[in-house]
C-alpha positions in Angstrom: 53.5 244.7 210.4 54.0 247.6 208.1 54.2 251.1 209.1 53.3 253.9 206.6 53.9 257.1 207.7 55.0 260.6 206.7 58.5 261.0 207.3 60.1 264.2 208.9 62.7 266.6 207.7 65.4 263.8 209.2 64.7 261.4 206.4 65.0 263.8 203.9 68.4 265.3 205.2 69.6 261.6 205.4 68.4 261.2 201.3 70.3 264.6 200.3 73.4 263.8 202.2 73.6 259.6 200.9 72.6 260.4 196.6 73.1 262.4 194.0 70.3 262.8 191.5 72.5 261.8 188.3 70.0 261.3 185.3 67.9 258.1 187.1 67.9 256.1 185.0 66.8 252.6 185.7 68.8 251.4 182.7 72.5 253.0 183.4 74.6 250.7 185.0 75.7 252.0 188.4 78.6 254.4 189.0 78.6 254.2 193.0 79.8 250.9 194.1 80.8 251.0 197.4 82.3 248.0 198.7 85.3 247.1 201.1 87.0 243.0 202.1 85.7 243.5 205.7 82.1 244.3 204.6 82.1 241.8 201.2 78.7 240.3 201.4 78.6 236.7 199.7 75.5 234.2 199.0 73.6 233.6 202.6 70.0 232.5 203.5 69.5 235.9 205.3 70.0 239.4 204.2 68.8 242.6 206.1 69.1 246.2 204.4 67.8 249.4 204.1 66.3 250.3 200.7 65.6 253.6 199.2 63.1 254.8 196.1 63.3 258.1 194.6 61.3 259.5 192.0 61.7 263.3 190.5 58.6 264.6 189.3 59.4 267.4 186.4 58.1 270.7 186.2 54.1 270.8 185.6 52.3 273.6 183.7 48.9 274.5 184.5 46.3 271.5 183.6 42.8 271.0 184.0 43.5 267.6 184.5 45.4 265.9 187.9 48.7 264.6 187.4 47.9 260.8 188.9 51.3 258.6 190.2 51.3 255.0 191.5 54.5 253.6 193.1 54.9 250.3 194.0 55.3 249.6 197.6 56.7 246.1 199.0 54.9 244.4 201.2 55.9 241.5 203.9 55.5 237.4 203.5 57.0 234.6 204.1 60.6 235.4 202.4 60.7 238.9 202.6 59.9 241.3 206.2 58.9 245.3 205.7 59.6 247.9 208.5 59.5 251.3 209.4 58.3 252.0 205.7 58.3 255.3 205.2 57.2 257.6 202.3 58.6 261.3 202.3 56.6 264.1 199.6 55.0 267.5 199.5 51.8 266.0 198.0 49.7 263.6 199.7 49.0 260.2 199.1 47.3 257.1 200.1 48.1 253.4 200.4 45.5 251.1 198.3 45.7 247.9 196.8 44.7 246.2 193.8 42.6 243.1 194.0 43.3 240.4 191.4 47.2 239.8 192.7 47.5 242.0 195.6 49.9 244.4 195.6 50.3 247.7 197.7 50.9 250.9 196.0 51.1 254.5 197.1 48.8 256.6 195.0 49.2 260.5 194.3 46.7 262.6 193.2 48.8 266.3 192.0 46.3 268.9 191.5 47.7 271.2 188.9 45.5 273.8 188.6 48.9 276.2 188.3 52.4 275.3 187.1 54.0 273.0 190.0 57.7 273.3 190.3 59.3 269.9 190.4 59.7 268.0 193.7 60.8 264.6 194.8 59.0 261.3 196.3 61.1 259.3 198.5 60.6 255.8 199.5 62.4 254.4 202.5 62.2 250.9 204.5 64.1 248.0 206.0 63.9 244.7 205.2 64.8 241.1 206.2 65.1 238.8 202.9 65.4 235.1 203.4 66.4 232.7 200.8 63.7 230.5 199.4 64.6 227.4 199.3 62.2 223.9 198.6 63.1 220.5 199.2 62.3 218.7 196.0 63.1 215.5 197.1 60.5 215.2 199.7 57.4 215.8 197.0 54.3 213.3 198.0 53.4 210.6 196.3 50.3 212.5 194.6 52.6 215.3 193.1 51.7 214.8 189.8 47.8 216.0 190.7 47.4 219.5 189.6 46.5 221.8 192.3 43.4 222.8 194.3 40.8 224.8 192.4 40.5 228.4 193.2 40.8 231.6 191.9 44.9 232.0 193.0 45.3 229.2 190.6 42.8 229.7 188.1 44.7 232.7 187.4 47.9 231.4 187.4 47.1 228.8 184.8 45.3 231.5 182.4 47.4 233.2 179.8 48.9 236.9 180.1 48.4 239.3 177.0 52.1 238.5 175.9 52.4 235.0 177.4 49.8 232.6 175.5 49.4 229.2 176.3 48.8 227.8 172.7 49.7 228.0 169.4 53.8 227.8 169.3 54.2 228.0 172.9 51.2 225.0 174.0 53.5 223.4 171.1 56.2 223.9 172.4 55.4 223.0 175.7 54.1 219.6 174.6 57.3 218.6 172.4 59.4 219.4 175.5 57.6 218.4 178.4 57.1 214.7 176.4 57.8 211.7 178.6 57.5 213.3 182.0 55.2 212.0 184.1 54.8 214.8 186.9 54.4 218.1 187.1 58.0 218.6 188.4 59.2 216.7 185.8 57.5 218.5 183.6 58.3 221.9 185.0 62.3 220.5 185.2 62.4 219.6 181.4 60.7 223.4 180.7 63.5 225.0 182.9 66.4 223.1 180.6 65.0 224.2 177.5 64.4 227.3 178.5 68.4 227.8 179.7 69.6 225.7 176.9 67.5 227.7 174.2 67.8 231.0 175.3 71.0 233.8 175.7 70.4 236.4 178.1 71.2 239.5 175.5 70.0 243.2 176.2 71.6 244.2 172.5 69.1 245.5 170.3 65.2 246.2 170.8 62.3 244.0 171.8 63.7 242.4 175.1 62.4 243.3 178.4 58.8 243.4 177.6 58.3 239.3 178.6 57.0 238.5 175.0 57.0 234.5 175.3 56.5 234.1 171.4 59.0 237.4 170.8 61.9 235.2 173.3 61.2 232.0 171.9 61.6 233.5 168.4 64.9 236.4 169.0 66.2 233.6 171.6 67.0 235.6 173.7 66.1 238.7 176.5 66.3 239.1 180.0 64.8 237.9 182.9 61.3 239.0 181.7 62.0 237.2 178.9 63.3 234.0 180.4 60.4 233.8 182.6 57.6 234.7 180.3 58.5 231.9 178.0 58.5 229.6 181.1 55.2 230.1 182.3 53.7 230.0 178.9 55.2 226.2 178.7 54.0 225.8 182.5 50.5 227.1 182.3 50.6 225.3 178.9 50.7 221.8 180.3 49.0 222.6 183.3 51.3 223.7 186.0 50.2 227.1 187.8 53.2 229.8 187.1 53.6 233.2 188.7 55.9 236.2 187.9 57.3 238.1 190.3 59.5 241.1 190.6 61.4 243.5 192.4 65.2 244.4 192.5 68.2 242.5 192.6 71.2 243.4 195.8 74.6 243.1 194.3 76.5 240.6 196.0 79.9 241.2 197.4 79.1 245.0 197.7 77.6 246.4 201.2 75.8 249.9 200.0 75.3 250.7 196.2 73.2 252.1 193.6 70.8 249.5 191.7 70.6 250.0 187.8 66.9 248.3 186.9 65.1 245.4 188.4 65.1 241.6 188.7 62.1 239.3 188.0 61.8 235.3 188.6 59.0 232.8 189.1 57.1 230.1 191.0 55.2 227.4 189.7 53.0 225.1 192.1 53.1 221.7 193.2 50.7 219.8 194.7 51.9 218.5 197.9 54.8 221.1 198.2 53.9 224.8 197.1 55.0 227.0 195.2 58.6 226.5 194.2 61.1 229.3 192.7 62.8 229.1 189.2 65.6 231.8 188.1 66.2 230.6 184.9 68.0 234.3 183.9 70.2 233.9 186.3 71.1 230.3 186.1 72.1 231.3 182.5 74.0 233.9 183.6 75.8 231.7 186.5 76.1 227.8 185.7 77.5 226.9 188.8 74.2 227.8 190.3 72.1 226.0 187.3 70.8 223.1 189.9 70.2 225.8 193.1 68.0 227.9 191.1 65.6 225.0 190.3 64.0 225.3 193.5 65.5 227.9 195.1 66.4 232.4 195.2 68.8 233.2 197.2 67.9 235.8 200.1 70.0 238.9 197.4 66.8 240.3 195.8 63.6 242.5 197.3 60.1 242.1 195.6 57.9 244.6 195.0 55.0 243.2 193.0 53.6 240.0 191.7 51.3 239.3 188.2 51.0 240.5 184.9 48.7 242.7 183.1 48.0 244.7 186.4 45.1 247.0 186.8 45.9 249.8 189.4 43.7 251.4 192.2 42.3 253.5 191.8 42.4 251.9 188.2 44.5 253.9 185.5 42.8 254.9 182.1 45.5 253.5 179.8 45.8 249.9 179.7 46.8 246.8 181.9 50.5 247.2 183.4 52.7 244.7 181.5 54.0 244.9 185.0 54.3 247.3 188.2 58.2 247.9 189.6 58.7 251.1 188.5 56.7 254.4 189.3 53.6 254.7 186.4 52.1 258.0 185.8 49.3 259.0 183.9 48.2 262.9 182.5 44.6 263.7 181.1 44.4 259.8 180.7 47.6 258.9 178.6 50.5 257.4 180.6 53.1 260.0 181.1 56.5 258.9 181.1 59.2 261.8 182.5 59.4 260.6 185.7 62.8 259.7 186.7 63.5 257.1 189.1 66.8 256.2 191.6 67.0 253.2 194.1 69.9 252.1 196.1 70.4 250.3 199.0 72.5 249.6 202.1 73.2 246.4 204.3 72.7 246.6 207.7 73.8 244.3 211.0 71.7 241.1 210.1 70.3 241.6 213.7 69.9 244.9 215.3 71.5 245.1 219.0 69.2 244.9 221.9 69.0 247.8 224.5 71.7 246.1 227.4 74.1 246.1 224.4 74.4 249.6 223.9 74.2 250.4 227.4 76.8 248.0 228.1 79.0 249.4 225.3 78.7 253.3 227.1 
């Protein structure tokens, strides 16, 4: 289903010729929106597109020590399809995944036993995103069970080192979830108090590392935030919760550059699955305040799943608060001058079949 392969000089012509490498910063908002009427993409359940990850790897003086890199790399499921996948760089890697959520990642090994020059990794792939959508009004009768026993859910009722499940927020949890009798009920009352209570607010330190007891203190954050403070109430009372995250796709633009990631989450229901929340962006957009209960619309791409992620091969530093972004670690300390630059492009949401473009000649 995936294909990861070397690319050839083509790909790399393709990446020179489509971006610029202007600081890459994850955090600057984007300066190359390209968008027209006739290609104005709005909210659909499908979107298909080609995605592109760049890192720039600085210069390197001589080291006794290996430079290590880990990039995350996007795997297919049920919302989301990955195709011709490929990975462009002038040092090798290998594809390996970590066992306790899951997720792929390319790993490079840099030998630096005399100053490297710096160089580029490129990540290229399509992908199919469908929206996510679960009908909450046909829940069984027995909803209110908690779910099957095993490890999956285990973990996903257990805390995260900056989402605890006692102390303010099992109090919180309790005081808000009170008078619900099921697990979606529950879960519902959890999303409101989460939108009504927080602000989404990138002003000012301490957001963006999903502290639950930091969001529910500062009231507000982004999406990390929003969501860490959900699945402390969730797991709190119960309810399995799990954090996801990969990058946002601008809607009513067909090709631009994307400025950081997106995250969400999912919490389980007996009887249904695991249903979506976006509680970030149903602050952000009222109108969508019921949809996102329950639904993500197809204009995102995820990369990863699961806090407090432990690499493979494992890194030296500690846990990964989470894994969208290249890591990078240098005689054991993470190493943080690697600069990253994503973008992507819609395609046709099918691609046409051979008697097409022969009948079009």
């Amino acid at each position: 289903m995936r294909e990861f392969t070397r690319s050839t000089g083509i790909l790399g012509a393709f990446l020179i010729l489509m971006f610029t490498w202007k600081g890459f910063s994850a955090e600057t908002k984007s300066t190359a929106a390209h968008s027209s009427p006739a290609a104005e993409i709005t909210d659909s359940s499908q979107r298909r597109f080609e995605f592109t990850y760049q890192v720039r790897v600085p210069d390197l003086p001589a080291s006794p020590s290996p430079l290590r890199i880990w990039i995350p790399v996007p795997t297919s499921d049920t919302w989301q399809t990955i195709t011709s996948l490929a990975i462009e760089s002038p040092i090798a890697h290998r594809i390996t995944k970590e066992n306790q959520f899951g997720n792929s990642m390319a790993y490079f090994d840099v030998k630096l036993d005399h100053a490297r020059p710096a160089f580029d990794i490129a990540m290229r792939f399509t992908a199919v995103r469908m929206e996510h959508r679960v009908d909450l009004s046909d829940t069984k009768p027995n909803a209110n069970s908690l779910a099957p026993s095993g490890i999956e859910f285990a973990r996903f009722l257990q805390p995260d080192h900056l989402v605890p499940i006692d102390g303010v927020i099992g109090e919180l949890s309790k005081e808000h979830t009170q008078g619900a009798a099921t697990p979606e009920e529950k879960a519902r009352k959890i999303y409101e108090y989460v939108i009504a209570t927080m602000r989404y607010d990138k002003s000012g330190t301490g957001w963006g590392h999903g502290d639950a007891i930091w969001a529910c203190t500062a009231k507000r954050g982004n999406c990390t935030d929003f969501h860490s403070l959900f699945d402390g109430m969730a797991r709190a009372t119960g309810i399995p919760a799990r954090f996801e995250i990969g990058f946002p796709l601008p809607i009513g633009k067909s090709q631009d550059e994307i400025s950081g990631y997106h995250c969400w989450t999912e919490f389980y229901l007996r009887g249904v699955g695991w249903v979506p929340i976006d509680a970030s962006e149903a602050w952000k957009n009222p109108a969508k305040h019921d949809y996102l209960f329950g639904a993500n619309d197809a204009n995102r791409i995820q990369f990863s799943m699961g806090r407090d992620i432990r690499l493979n091969p494992s890194q030296q530093s500690d846990a990964l608060n989470y894994f969208v972004y290249p890591y990078a670690e240098l005689n054991g300390k993470p190493f943080d001058q690697l600069q990253s630059h994503f973008a992507f492009q819609d395609l046709p949401a099918t691609e046409p079949s051979a008697s097409a473009i022969n009948s079009s000649k």
